[in-house]
C-alpha beads as a LAMMPS data file, in Angstrom:
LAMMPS data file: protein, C-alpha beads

141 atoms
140 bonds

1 atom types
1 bond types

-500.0 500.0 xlo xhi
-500.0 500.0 ylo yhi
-500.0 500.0 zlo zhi

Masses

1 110.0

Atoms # bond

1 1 1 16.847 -13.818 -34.929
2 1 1 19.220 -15.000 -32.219
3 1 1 17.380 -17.687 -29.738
4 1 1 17.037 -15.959 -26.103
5 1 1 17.661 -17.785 -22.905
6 1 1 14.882 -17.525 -20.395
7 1 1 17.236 -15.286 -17.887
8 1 1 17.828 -12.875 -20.869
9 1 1 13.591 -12.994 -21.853
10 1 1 12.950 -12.212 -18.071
11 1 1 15.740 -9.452 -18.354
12 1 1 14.498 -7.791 -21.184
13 1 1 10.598 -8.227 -19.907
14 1 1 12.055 -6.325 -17.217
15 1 1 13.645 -3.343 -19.249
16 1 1 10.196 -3.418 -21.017
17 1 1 7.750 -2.867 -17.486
18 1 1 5.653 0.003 -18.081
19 1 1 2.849 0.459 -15.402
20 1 1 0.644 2.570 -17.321
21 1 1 -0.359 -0.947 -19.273
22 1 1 -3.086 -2.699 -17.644
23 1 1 -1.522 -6.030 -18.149
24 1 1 1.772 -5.367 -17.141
25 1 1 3.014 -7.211 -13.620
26 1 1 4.269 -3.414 -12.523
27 1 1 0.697 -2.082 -12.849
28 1 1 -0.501 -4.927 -10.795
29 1 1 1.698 -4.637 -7.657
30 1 1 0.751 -0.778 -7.953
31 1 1 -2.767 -1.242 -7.643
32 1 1 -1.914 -3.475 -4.900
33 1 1 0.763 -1.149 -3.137
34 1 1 -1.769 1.855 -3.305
35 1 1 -4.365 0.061 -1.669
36 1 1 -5.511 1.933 1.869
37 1 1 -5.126 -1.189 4.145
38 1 1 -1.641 -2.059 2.759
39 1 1 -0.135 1.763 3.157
40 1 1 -1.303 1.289 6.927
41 1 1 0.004 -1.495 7.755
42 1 1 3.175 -1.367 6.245
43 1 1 3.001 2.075 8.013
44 1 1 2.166 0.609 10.933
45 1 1 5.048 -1.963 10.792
46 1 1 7.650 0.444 9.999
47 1 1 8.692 1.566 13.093
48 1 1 9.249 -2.154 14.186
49 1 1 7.489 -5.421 14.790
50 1 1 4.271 -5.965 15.677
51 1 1 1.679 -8.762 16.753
52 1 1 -2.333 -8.799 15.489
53 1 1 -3.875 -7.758 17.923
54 1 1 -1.701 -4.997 18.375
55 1 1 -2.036 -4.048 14.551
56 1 1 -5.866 -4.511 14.677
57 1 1 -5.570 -1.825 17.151
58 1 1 -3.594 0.558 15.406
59 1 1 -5.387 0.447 12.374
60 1 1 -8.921 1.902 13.071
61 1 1 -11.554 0.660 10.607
62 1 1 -9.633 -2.562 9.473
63 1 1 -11.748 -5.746 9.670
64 1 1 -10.141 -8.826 11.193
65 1 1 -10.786 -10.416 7.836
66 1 1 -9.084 -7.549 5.656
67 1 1 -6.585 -7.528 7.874
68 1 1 -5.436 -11.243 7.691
69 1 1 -5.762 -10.484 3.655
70 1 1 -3.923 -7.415 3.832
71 1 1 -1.309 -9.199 6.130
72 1 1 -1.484 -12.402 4.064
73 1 1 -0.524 -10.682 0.740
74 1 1 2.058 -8.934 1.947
75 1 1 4.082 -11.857 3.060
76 1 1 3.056 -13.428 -0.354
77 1 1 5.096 -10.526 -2.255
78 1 1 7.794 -10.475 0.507
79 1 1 6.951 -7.599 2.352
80 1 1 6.689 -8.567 5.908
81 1 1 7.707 -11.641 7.490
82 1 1 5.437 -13.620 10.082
83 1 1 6.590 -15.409 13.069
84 1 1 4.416 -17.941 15.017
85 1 1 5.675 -18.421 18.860
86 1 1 3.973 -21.823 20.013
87 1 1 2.469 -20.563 23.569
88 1 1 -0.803 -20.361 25.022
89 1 1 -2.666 -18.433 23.203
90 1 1 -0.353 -18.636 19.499
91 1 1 1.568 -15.657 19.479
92 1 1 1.909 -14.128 15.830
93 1 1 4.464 -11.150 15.101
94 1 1 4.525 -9.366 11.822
95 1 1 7.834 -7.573 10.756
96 1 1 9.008 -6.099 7.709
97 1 1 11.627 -7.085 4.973
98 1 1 14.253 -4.949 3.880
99 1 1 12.496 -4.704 0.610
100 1 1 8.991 -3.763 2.853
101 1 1 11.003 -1.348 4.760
102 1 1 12.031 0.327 1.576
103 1 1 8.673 0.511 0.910
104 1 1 7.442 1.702 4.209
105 1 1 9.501 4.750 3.790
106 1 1 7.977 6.111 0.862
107 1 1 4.243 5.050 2.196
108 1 1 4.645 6.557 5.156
109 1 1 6.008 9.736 3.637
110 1 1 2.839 9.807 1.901
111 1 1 0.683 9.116 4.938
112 1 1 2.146 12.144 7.011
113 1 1 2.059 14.489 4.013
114 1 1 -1.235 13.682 3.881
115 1 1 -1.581 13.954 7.937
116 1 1 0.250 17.468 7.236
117 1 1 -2.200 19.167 4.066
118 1 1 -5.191 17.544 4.747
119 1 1 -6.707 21.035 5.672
120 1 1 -5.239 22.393 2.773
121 1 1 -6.690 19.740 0.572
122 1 1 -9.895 20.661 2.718
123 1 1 -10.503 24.389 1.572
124 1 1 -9.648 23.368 -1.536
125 1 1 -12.528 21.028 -1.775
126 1 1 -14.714 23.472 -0.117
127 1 1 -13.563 26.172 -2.465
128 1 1 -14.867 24.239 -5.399
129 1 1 -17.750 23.392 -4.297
130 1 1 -18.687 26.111 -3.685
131 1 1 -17.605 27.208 -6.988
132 1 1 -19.927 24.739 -8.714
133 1 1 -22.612 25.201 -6.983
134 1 1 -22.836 28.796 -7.468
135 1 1 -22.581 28.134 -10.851
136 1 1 -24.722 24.971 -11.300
137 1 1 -26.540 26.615 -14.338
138 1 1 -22.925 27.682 -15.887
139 1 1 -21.229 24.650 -15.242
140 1 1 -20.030 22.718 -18.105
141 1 1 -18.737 19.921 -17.069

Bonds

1 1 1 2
2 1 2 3
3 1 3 4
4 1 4 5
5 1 5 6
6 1 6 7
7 1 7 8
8 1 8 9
9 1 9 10
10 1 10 11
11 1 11 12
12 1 12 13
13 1 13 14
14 1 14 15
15 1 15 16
16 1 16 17
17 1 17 18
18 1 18 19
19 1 19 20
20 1 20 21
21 1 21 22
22 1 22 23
23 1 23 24
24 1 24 25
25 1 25 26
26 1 26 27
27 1 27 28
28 1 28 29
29 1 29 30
30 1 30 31
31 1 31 32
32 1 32 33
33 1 33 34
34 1 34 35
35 1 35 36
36 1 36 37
37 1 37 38
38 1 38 39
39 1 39 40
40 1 40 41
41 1 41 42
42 1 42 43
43 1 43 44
44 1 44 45
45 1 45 46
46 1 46 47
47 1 47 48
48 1 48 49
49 1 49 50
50 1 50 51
51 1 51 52
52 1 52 53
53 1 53 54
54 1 54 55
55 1 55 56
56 1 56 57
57 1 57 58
58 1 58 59
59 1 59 60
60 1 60 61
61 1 61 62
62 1 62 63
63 1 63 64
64 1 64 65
65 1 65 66
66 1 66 67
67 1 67 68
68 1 68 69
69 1 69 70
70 1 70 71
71 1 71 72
72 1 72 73
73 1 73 74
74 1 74 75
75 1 75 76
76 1 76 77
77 1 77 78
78 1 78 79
79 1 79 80
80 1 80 81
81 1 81 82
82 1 82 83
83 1 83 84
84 1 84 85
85 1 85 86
86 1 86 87
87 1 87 88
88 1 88 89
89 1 89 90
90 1 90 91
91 1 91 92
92 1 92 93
93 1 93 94
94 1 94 95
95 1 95 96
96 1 96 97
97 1 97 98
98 1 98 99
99 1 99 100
100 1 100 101
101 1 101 102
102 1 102 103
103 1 103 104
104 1 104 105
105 1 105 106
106 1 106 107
107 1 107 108
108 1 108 109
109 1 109 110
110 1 110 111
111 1 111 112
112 1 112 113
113 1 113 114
114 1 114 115
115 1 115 116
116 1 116 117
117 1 117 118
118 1 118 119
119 1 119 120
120 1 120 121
121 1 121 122
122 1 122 123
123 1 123 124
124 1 124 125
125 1 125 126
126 1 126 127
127 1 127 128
128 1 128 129
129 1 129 130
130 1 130 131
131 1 131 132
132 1 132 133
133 1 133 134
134 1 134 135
135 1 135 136
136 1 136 137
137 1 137 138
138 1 138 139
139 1 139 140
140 1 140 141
């Protein structure tokens, strides 16, 4: 067996991903990459730069904790970039990366199809509950 350099191990850990395994890196940054906060705020940042306050704002619900988390990992995995302007108070911008851009596209593609058939995905619900409720002594689920 021919002796691998560590460039040709990382390529062919590479060729190997498969994000259905639990343990694999890909499966990790999925699970982080389909997390709610993370879709909104790279959705958020998309259509350009941003400070905290501002992004606290625009994304109803977030705590200022998950959000400096949220913010905090994405700049950890090269997402978004943060810039501190020294001024009374700190002033704090949040942009993306190309590679967070990239990202934001397909996010926020997902965000307005869900904007767009959420009242599909609605009646749908409703239709089966209804459906398994009128046949709660049927069902066999």
């Amino acid at each position: 067996m021919a002796t691998m350099t560590a460039a040709q191990r990382r390529e062919q850990a590479r060729i190997e991903y498969d994000a259905f395994l639990k343990g694999c890196p890909t499966n990790q940054l999925m699970e982080r990459i389909s997390n709610k906060w993370v879709c909104l705020t790279l959705a958020a940042l998309a259509p350009g730069p941003m400070r905290y306050s501002d992004l606290g704002r625009k994304i109803a619900g977030v705590s200022p904790k998950m959000l400096t988390q949220t913010l905090r990992s994405l700049e950890r995995d090269g997402l978004l970039t943060r810039t501190v302007t020294p001024s009374v108070p700190v002033r704090v911008d949040y942009e993306l990366t190309a590679l967070g851009d990239d990202l934001a596209r397909l996010l926020t593609a997902v965000k307005d199809w869900a904007e767009t058939h959420f009242d599909e995905v609605r009646e749908a619900r409703e239709h089966y509950d209804a459906e398994d409720t009128g046949e709660a002594g049927n069902s066999q689920k």
